[in-house]
C-alpha positions in Angstrom: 81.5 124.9 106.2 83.2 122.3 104.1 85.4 119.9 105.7 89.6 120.2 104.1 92.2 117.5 105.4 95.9 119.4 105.4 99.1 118.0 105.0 101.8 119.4 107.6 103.4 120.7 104.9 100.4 122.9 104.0 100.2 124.0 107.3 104.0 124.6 107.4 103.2 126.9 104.1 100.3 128.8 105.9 102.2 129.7 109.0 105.2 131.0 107.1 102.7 133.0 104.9 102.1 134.7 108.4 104.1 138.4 109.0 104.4 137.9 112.6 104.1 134.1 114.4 103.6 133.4 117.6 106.5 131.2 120.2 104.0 128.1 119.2 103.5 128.3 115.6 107.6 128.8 115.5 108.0 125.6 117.5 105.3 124.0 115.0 107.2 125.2 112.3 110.8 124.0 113.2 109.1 120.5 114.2 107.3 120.3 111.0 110.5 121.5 108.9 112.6 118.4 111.0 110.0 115.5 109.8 108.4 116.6 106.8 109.2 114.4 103.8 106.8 114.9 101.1 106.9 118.6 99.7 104.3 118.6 97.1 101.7 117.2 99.3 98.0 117.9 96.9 99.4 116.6 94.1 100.5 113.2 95.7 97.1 113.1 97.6 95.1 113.4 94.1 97.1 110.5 92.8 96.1 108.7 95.7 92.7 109.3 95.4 92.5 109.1 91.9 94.8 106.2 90.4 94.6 103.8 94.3 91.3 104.8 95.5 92.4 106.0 98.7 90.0 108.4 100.7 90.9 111.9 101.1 91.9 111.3 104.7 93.7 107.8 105.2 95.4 109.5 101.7 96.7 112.7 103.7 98.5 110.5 106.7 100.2 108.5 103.8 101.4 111.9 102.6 102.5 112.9 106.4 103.8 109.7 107.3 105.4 108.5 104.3 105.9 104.9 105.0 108.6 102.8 103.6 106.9 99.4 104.3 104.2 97.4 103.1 103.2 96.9 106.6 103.7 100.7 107.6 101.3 101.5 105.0 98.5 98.3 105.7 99.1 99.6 109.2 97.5 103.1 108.3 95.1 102.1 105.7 93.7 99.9 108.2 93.2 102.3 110.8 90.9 104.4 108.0 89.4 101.0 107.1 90.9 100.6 104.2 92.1 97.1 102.2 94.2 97.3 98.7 95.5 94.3 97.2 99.5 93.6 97.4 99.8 95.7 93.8 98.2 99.1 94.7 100.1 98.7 98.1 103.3 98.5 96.0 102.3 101.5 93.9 101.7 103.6 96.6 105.5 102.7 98.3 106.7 103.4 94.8 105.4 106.7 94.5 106.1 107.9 97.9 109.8 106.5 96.7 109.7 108.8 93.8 108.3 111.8 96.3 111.0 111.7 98.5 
């Protein structure tokens, strides 16, 4: 079984792909809909992976979180072990910038 990190707004898509939900999946869903950010959640991840180096799954709490601050984002980098220089750290604020 392969391993797939999900954004909350690709679990908000799969639960309202559902005919009937469950009281908990609704209160997932009006939670997610209050605090989600990022809509197109892949496509930012891939540029994450692919232009920062970020791994798959410090680069899918970036996507949840959205941080506004260099030290936001060193915060959760650095909780996945990951160090970019001062320059791919600005690059990633400006494209969550551009998300939004």
């Amino acid at each position: 079984m392969e391993k797939k990190y999900i954004t909350q707004a690709e679990v908000l898509s799969i639960l309202k792909e559902k005919k009937e939900t469950t009281e908990l999946e609704n209160s997932a869903i009006e939670f997610i809909e209050k605090f989600i950010k990022i809509k197109k959640t892949r496509k930012f991840i891939q540029k994450l992976e692919k232009e920062f180096e970020v791994p798959e799954n410090a680069a899918t709490k970036i996507a949840d979180i959205s941080p506004e601050t260099r030290e936001e984002l060193t915060a959760i980098l650095s909780s996945y072990s990951v160090l970019l220089d001062e320059k791919k750290l600005d690059g990633i604020l400006e494209g969550i910038k551009q998300e939004l």
